[in-house]
DRENDO-1510 file (C-alpha; in Angstrom, 1 decimal, always signed):
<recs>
REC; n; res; u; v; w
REC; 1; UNK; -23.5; +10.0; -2.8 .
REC; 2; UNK; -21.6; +9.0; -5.9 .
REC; 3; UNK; -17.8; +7.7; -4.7 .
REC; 4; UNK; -15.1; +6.7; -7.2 .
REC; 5; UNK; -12.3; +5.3; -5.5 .
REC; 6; UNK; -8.8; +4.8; -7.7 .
REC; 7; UNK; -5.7; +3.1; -6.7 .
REC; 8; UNK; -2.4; +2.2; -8.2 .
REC; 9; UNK; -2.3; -1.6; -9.3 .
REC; 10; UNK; -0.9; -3.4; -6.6 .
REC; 11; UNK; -2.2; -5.1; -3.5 .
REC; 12; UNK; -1.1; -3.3; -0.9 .
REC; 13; UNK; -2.6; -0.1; -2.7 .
REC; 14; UNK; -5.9; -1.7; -2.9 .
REC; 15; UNK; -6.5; -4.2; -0.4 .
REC; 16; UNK; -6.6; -1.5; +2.5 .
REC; 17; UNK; -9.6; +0.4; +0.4 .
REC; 18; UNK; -11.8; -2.7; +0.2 .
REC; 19; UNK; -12.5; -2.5; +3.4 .
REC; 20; UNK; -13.8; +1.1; +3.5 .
REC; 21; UNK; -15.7; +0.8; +0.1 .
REC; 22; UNK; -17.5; -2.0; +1.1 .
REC; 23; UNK; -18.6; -0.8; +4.0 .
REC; 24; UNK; -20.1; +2.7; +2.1 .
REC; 25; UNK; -21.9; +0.2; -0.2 .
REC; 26; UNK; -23.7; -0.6; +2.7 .
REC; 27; UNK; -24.2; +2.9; +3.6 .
REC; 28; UNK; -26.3; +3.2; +0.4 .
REC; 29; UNK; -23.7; +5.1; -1.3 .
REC; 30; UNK; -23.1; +4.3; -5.5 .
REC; 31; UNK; -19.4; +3.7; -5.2 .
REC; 32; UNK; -17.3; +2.5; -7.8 .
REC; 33; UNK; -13.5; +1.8; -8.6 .
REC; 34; UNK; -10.9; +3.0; -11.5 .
REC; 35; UNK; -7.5; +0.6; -11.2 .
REC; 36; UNK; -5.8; -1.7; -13.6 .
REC; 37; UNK; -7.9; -4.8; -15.7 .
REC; 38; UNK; -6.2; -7.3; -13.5 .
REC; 39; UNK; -8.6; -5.9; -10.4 .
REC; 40; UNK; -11.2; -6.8; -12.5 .
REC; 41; UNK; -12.3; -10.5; -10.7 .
REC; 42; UNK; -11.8; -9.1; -7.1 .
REC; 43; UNK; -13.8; -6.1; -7.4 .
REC; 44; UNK; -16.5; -8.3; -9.6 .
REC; 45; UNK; -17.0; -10.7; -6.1 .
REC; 46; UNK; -16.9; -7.3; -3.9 .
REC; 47; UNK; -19.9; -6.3; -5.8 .
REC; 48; UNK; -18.2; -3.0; -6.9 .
REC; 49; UNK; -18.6; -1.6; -10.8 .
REC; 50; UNK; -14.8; -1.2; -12.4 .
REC; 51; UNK; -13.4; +1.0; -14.4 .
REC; 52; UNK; -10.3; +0.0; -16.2 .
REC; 53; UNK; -7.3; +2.1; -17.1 .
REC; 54; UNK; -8.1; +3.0; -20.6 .
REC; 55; UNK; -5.4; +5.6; -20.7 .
REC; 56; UNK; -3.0; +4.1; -18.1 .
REC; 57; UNK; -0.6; +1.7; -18.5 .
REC; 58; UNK; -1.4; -1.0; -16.0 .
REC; 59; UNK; +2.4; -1.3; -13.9 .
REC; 60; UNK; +2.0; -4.2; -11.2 .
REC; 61; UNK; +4.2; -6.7; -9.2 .
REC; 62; UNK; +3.2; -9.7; -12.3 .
REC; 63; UNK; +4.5; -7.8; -15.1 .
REC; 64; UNK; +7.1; -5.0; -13.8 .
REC; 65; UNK; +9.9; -7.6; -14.5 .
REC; 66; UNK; +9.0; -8.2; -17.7 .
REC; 67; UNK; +8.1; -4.3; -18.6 .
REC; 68; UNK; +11.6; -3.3; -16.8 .
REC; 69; UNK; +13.9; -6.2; -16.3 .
REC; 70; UNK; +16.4; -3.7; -15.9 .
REC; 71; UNK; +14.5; -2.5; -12.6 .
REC; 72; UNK; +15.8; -6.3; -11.4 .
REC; 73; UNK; +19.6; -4.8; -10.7 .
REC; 74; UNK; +18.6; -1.5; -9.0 .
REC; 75; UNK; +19.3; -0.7; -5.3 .
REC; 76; UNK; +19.3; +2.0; -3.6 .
REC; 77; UNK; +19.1; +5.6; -5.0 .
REC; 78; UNK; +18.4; +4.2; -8.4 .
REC; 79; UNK; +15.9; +2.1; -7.2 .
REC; 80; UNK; +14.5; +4.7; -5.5 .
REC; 81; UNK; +14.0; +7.5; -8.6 .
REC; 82; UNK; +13.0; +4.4; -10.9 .
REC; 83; UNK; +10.2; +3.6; -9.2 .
REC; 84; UNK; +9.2; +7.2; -8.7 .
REC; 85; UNK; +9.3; +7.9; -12.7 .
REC; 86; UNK; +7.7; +4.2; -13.5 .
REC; 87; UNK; +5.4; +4.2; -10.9 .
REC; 88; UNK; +4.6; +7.1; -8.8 .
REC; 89; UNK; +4.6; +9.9; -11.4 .
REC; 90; UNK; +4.9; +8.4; -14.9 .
REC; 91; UNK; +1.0; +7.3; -15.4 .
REC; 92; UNK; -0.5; +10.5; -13.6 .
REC; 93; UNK; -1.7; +12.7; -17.0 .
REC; 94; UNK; -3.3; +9.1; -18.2 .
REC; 95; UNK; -5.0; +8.7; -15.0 .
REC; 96; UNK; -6.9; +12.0; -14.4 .
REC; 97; UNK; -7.5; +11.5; -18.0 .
REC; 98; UNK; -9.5; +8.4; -17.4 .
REC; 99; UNK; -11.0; +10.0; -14.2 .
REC; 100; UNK; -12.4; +13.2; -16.2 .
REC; 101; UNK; -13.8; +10.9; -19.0 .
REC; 102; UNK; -15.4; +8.5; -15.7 .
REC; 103; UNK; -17.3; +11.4; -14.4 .
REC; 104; UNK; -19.2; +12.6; -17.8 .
REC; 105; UNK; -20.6; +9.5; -17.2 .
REC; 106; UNK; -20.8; +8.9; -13.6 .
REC; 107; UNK; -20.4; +12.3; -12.2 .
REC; 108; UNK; -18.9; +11.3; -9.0 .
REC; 109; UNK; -19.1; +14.0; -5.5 .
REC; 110; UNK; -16.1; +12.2; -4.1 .
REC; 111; UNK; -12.9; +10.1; -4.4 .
REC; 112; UNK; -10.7; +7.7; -2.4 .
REC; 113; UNK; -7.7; +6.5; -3.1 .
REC; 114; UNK; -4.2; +5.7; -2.2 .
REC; 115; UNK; -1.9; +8.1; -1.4 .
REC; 116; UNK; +0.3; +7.0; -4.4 .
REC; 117; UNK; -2.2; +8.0; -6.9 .
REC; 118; UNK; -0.7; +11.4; -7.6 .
REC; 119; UNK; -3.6; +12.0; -10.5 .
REC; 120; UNK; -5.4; +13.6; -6.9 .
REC; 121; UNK; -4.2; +17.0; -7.4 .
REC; 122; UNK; -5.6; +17.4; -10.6 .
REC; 123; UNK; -8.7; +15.6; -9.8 .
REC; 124; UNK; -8.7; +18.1; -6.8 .
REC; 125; UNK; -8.0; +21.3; -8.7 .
REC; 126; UNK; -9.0; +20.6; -12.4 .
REC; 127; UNK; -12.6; +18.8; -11.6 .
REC; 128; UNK; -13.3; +20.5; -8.6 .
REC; 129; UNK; -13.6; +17.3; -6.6 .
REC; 130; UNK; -13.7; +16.6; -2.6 .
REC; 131; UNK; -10.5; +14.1; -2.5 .
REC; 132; UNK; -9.9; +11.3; +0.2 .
REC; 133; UNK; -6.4; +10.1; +0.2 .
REC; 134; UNK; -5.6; +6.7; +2.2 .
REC; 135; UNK; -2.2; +6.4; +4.0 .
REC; 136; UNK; -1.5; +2.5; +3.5 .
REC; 137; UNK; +1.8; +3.2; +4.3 .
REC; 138; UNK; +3.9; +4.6; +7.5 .
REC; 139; UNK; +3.5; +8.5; +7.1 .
REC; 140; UNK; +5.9; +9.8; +3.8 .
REC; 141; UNK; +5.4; +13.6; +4.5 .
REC; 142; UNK; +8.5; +15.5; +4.6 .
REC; 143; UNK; +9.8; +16.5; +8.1 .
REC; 144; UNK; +13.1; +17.4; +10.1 .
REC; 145; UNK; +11.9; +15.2; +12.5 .
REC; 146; UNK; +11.9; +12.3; +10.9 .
REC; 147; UNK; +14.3; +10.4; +8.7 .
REC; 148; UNK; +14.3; +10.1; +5.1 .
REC; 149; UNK; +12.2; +8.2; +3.0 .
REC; 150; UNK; +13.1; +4.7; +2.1 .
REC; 151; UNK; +16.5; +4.2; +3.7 .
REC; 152; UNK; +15.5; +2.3; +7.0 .
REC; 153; UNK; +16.9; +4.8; +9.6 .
REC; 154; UNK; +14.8; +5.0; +12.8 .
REC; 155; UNK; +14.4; +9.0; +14.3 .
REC; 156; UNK; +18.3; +10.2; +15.1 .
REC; 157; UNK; +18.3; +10.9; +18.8 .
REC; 158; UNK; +21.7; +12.8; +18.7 .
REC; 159; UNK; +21.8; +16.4; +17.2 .
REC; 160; UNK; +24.6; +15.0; +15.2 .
REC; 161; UNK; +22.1; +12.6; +14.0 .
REC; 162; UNK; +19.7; +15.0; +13.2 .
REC; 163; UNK; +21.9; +17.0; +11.0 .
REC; 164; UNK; +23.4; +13.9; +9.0 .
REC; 165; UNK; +19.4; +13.2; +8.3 .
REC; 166; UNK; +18.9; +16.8; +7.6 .
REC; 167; UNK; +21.9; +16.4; +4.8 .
REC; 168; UNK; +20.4; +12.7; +3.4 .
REC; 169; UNK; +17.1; +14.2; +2.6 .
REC; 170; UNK; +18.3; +17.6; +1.2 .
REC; 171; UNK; +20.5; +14.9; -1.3 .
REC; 172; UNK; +17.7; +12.4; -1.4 .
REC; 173; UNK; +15.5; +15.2; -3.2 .
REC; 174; UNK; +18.2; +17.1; -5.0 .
REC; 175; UNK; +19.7; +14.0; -6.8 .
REC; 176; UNK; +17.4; +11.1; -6.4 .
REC; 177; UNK; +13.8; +12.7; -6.5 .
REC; 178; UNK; +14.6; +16.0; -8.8 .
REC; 179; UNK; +14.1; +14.3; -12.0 .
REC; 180; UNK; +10.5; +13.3; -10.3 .
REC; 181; UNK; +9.6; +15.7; -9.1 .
REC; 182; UNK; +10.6; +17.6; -12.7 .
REC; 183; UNK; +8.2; +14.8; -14.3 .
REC; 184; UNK; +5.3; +15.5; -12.2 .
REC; 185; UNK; +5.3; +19.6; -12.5 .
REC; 186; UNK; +5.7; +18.9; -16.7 .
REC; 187; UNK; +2.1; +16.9; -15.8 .
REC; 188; UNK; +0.7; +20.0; -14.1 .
REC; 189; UNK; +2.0; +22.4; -16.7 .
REC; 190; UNK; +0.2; +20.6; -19.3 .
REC; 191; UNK; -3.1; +21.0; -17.2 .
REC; 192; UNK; -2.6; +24.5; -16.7 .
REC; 193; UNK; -1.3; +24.4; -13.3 .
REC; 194; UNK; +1.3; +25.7; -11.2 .
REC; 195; UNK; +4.7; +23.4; -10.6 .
REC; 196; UNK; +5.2; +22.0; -7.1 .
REC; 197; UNK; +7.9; +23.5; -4.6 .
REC; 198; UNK; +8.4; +21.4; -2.3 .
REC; 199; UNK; +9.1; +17.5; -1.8 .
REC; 200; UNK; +6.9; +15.2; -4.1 .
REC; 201; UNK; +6.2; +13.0; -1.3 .
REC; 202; UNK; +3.8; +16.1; +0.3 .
REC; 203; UNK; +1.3; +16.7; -2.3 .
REC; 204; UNK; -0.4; +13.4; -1.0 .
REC; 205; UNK; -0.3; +15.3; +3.0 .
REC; 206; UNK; -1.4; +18.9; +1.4 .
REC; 207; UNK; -3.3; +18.4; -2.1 .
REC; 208; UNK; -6.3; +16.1; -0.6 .
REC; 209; UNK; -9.0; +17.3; +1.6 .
REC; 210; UNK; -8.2; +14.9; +4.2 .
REC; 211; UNK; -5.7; +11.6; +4.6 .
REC; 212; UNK; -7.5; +9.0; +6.2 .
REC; 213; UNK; -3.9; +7.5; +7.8 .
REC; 214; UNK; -4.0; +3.4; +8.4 .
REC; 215; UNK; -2.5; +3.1; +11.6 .
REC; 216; UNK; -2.1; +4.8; +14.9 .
REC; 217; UNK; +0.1; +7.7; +17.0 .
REC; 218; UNK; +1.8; +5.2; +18.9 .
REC; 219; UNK; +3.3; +3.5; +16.0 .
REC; 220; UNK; +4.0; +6.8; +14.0 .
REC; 221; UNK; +7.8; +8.4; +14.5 .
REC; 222; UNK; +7.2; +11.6; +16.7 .
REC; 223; UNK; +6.5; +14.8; +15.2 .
REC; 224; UNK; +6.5; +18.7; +16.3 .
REC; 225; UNK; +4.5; +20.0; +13.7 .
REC; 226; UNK; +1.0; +19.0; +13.1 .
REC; 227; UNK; -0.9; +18.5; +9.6 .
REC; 228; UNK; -4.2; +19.2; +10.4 .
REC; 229; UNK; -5.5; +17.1; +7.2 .
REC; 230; UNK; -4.4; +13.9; +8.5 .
REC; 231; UNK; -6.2; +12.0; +10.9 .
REC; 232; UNK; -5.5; +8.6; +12.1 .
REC; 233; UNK; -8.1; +6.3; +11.8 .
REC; 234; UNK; -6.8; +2.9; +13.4 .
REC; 235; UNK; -5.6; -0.4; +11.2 .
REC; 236; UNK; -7.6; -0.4; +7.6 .
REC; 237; UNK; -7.5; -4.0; +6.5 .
REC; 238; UNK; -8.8; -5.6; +3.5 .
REC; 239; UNK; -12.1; -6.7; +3.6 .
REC; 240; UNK; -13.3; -9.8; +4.3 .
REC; 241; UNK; -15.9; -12.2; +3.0 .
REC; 242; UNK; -16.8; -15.2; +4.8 .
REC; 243; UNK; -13.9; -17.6; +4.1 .
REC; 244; UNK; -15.5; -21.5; +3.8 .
REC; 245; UNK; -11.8; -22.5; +3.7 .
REC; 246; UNK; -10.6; -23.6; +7.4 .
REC; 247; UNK; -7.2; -24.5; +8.4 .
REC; 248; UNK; -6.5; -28.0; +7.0 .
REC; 249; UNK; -4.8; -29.7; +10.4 .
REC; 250; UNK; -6.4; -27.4; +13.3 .
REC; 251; UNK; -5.0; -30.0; +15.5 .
REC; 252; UNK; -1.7; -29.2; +15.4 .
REC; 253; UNK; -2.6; -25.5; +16.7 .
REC; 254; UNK; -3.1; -27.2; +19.6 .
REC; 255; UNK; +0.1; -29.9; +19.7 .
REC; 256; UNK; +2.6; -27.6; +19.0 .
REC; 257; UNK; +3.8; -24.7; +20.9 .
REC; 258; UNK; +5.3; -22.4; +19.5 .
REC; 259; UNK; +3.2; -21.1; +16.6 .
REC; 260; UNK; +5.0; -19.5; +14.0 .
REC; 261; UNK; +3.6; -17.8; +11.0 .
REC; 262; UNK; +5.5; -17.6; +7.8 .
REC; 263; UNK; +5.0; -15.3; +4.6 .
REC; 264; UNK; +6.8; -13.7; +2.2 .
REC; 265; UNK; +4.1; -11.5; +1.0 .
REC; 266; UNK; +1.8; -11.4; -2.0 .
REC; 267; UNK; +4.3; -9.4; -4.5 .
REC; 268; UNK; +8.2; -10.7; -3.9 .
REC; 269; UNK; +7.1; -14.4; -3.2 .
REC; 270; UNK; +8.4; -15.8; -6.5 .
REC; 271; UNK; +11.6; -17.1; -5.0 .
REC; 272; UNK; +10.9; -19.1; -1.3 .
REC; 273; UNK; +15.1; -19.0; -1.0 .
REC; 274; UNK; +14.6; -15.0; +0.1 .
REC; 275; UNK; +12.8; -15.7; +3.4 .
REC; 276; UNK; +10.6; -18.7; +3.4 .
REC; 277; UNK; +13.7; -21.4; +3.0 .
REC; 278; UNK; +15.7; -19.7; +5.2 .
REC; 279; UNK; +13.0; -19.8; +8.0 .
REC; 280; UNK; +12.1; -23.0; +7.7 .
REC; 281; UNK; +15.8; -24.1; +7.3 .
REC; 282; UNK; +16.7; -22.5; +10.8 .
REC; 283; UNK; +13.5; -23.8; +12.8 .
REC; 284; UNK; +12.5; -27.0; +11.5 .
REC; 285; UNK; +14.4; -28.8; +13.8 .
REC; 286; UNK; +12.5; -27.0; +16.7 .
REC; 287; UNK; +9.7; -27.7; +18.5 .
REC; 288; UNK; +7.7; -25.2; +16.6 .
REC; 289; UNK; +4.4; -25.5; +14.8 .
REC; 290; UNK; +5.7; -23.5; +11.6 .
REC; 291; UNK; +2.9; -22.4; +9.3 .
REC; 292; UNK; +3.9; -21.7; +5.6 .
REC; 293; UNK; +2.1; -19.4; +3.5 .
REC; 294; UNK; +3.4; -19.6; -0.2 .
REC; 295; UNK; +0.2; -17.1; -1.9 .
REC; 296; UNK; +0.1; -20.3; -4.4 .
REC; 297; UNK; +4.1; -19.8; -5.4 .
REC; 298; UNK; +6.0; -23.2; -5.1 .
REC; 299; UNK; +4.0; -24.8; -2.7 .
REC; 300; UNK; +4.3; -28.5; -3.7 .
REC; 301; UNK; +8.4; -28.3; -4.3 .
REC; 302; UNK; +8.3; -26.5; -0.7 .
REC; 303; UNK; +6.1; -29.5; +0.6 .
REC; 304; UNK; +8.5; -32.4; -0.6 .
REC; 305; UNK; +11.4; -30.4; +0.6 .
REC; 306; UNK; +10.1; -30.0; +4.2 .
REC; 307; UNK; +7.8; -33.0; +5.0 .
REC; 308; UNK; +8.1; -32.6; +8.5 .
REC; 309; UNK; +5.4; -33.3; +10.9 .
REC; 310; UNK; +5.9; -29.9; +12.6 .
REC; 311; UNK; +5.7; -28.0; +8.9 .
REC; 312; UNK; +2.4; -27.1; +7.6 .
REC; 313; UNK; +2.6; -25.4; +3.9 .
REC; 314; UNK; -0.1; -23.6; +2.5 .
REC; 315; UNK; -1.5; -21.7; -0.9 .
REC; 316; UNK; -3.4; -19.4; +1.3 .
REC; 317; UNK; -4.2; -19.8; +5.0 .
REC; 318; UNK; -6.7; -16.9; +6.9 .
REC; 319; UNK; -4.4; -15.0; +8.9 .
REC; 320; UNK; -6.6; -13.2; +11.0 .
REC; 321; UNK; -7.6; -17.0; +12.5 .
REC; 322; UNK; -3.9; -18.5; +12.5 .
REC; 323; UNK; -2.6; -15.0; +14.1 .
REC; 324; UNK; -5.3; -16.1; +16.9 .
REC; 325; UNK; -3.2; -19.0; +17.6 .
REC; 326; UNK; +0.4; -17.3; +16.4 .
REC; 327; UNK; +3.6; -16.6; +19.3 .
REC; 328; UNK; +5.8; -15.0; +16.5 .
REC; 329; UNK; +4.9; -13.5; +12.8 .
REC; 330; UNK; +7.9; -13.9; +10.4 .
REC; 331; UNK; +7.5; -11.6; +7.6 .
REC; 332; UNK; +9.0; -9.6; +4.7 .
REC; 333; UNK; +7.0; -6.7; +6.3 .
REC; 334; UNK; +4.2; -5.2; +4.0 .
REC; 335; UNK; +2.7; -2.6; +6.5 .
REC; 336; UNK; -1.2; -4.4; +6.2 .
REC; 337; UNK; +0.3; -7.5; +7.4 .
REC; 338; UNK; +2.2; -5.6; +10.1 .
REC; 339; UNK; -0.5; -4.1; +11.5 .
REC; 340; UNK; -2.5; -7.4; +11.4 .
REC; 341; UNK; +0.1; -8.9; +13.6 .
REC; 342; UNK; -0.3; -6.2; +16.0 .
REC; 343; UNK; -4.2; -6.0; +16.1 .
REC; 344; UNK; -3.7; -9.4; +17.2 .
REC; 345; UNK; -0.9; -9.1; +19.8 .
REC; 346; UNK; +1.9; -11.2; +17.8 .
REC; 347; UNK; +5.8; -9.5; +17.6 .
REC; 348; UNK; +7.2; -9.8; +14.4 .
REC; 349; UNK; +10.5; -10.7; +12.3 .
REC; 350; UNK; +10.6; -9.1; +9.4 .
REC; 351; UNK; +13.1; -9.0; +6.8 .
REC; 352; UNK; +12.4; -7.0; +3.3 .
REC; 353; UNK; +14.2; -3.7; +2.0 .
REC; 354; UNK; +12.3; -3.0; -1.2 .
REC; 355; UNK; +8.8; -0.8; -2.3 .
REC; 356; UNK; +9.5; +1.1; +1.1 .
REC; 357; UNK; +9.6; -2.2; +3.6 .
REC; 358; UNK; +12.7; -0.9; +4.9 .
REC; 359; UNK; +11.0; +2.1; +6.6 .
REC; 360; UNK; +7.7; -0.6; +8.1 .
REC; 361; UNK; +10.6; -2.8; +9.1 .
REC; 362; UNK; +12.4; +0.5; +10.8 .
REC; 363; UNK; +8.9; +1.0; +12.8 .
REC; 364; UNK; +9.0; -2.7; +14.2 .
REC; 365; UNK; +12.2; -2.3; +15.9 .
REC; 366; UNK; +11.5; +1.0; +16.8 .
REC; 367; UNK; +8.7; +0.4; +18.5 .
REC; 368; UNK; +10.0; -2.2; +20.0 .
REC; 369; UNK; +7.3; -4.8; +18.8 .
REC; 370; UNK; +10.0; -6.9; +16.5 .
REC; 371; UNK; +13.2; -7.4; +15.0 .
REC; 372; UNK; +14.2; -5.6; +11.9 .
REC; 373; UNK; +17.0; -7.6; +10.0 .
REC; 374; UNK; +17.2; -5.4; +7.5 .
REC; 375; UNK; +17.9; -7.2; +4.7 .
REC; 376; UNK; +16.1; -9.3; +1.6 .
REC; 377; UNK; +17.9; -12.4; +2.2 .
REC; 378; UNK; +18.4; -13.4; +5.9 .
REC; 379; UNK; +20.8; -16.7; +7.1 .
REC; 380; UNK; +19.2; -19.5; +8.5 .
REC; 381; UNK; +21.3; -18.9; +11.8 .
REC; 382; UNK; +20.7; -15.0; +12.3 .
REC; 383; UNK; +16.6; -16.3; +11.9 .
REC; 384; UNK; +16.8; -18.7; +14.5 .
REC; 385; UNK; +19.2; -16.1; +17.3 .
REC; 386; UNK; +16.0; -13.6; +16.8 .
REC; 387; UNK; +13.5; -16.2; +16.7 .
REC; 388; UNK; +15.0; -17.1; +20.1 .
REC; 389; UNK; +14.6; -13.7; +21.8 .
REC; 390; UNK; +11.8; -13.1; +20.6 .
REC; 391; UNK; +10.2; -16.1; +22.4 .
REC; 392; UNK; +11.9; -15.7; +25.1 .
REC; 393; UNK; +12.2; -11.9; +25.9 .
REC; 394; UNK; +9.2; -10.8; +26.9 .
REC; 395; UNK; +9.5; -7.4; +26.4 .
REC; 396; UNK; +8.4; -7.7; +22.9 .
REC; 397; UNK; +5.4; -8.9; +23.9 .
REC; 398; UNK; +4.4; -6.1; +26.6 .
REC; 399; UNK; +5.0; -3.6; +23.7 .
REC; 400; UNK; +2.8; -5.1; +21.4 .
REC; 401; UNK; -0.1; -5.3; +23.9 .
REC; 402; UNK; +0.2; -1.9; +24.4 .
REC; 403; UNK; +0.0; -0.9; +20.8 .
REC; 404; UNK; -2.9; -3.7; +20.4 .
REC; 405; UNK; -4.8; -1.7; +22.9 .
REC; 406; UNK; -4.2; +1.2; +21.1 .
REC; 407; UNK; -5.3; +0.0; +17.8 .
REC; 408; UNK; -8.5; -1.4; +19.4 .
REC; 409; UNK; -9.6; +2.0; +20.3 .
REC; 410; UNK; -9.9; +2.9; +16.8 .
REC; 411; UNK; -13.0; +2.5; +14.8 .
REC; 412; UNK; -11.8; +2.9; +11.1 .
REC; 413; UNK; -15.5; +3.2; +9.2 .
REC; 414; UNK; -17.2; +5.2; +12.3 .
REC; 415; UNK; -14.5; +7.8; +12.0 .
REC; 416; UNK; -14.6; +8.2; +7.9 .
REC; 417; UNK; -18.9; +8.1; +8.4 .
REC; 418; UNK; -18.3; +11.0; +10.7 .
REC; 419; UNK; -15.9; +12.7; +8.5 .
REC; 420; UNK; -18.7; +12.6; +5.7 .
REC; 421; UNK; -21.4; +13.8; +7.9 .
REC; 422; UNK; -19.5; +16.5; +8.8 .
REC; 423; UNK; -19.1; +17.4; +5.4 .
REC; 424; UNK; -22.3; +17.0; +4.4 .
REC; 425; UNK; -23.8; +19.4; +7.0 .
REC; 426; UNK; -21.1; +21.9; +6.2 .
REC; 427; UNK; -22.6; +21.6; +2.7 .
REC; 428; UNK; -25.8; +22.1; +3.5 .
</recs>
């Protein structure tokens, strides 16, 4: 089978896809990938032909500063509908564009990709193609059982709750997602198709054939109504090579106790004084093994700042081995790390607001497996209070076992294999 997969240029878009393209490589399947020129190294290890944006303007978390520095002041609502225009909807016409001239020459039976590449409905509808959209993020389809989009609230529990949520997201798409939304159906009117009526955030739960959603039920706000398209399919994590790099002082797993991973992500890791400084400001006086992962921003300055024996500060370190030996997972909350933590049984702190964190960072507390404190910049002091409870209460850790058992039960590439089968046999 011929399988084009597309994603939006940014990590956490495409590193939860690796995973399931490498493993249909193996399947004997000619699968290829259509994202921005600066994917062009990674998918060149992986194996994987690339197709650049020819059409598309490549947006990503290296260059949207310099593209928009204006973006830089936004919070909130503005935030919110400039990111939709910039990033959600803006490149759409380019990308099918580049899609329909990719299949005269690689005429491809299927596609993958993110459920931010909104260029599926047209792929769909205009190119008569079976579509595979991947959930990398907590569940964005509408409902009046959840909250709204990217505000942070947990599930109201009150009727009184309900009804103020019910009021937020009849405001959040009537002032900050109508000019969107108005974007996106100018797109579909210039392909000959009808405008959208409902929320932009459902055409990625109702325009695909089926959503292939990275996580699981019990780490999913409770919902009434069902959408039969979307099926759950366990953690999707990157995939990964063997890694000749080990842990540069494995003995110190071992001295130390606690372990404490630190991160501040992949994308909003330019300044350390968001959530790395303060971390290591409120805990290196502990008794802690703190290990420091800078993704190869300011590790040397970080290293003569904190030369402590009980500070360990990396470019990169292998998570899924260090969460093997982690008590607590202090993080900005990008949901791939998240889920990570809880394949491995680790409660997490998490503090990050922006490109949706807030609502991951709503789940954790939630569900009970961390603390949320909701916000981009936490104080030393209010990291060490929940770094304390967290250790200490162990409440936190009985609900992340029981999600960790949950997620074990999932098989991510037998369910998708099955998926296709099914297909296929329907087909034939």
């Amino acid at each position: 089978m011929n399988i084009l997969f597309a994603t939006v240029p940014a990590d956490g878009h495409f590193n939860p896809l690796t995973g399931i393209a490498m493993h249909l490589k193996t399947r004997g399947h000619d699968v290829r990938w259509y994202t921005g020129p600066s994917y062009a190294a990674k998918l060149e290890r992986l194996g994987i032909p690339h197709y650049p944006f020819q059409r598309a303007n490549e947006i990503n978390g290296d260059n949207i500063g310099e593209l928009f520095p204006e973006r830089a002041k936004l919070r909130g609502p503005a935030l919110i509908r400039f990111d939709g225009k910039h990033m959600m909807v803006a490149n759409t016409g380019n990308y099918f564009e580049d899609v329909q001239a990719i299949d005269a020459s690689f005429p491809f039976d299927m596609l993958f990709c993110d459920a931010a590449f909104y260029a599926m409905q047209l792929i769909k509808e205009k190119l008569g193609k079976r579509v595979c959209a991947i959930g990398i993020v907590p569940s964005l389809e509408t409902s009046k059982d959840v909250p709204p989009n990217f505000v942070g609230l947990k599930p109201a529990k009150s009727a009184l709750g309900k009804f103020i949520h019910q009021g937020m997201r009849a405001m959040m798409e009537r002032i900050v997602m109508n000019d969107v939304k108005d974007l996106y159906n100018r797109v579909l009117a210039s392909h000959g198709l009808a405008p959208i009526d409902g929320s932009l955030f459902d055409v990625s739960y109702r325009s695909p054939d089926v959503v292939f959603q990275s996580g699981v039920p019990g780490f999913a706000y409770p919902r009434r109504e069902r959408n039969p398209k979307v099926t759950f399919v366990g953690a999707l994590l990157p995939y990964k090579a063997a890694i000749t790099t080990t842990f540069s002082q494995p003995e110190k797993l071992d001295t130390y106790k606690p372990v404490i991973l630190i991160s501040q992500g992949t994308v909003d890791n330019k300044d350390a004084r968001k959530l790395i400084v303060p971390a290591l400001e409120a805990l290196k006086d502990t008794d802690a093994l703190l290990i420091v992962t800078t993704g190869y921003c300011q590790t040397e300055a970080l290293r003569k700042s904190y030369p402590q024996d009980n500070i360990v500060i990396e470019d990169f370190v292998d998570f899924d081995l260090i969460l093997d030996h982690t008590d607590l997972f202090i993080c900005n909350g990008g949901y791939g790390s998240v889920l990570l933590s809880l394949t491995k049984g680790v409660p997490l702190l998490t503090a990050g607001i922006r490109e949706g964190k807030n609502d991951i960072n709503a789940h954790v507390e939630y569900f009970g497996v961390g603390i949320d404190l909701r916000t981009e910049s936490p104080k030393p002091r209010d990291i060490r209070r929940a770094v304390e409870r967290l250790l200490s209460e162990q409440h936190w850790k009985q609900n992340v076992a029981r999600l960790r058992a949950e997620l074990s039960g999932y098989h991510p590439n037998e369910l998708i294999d099955a998926y296709l089968a099914d297909g296929e046999a329907r087909r034939t």
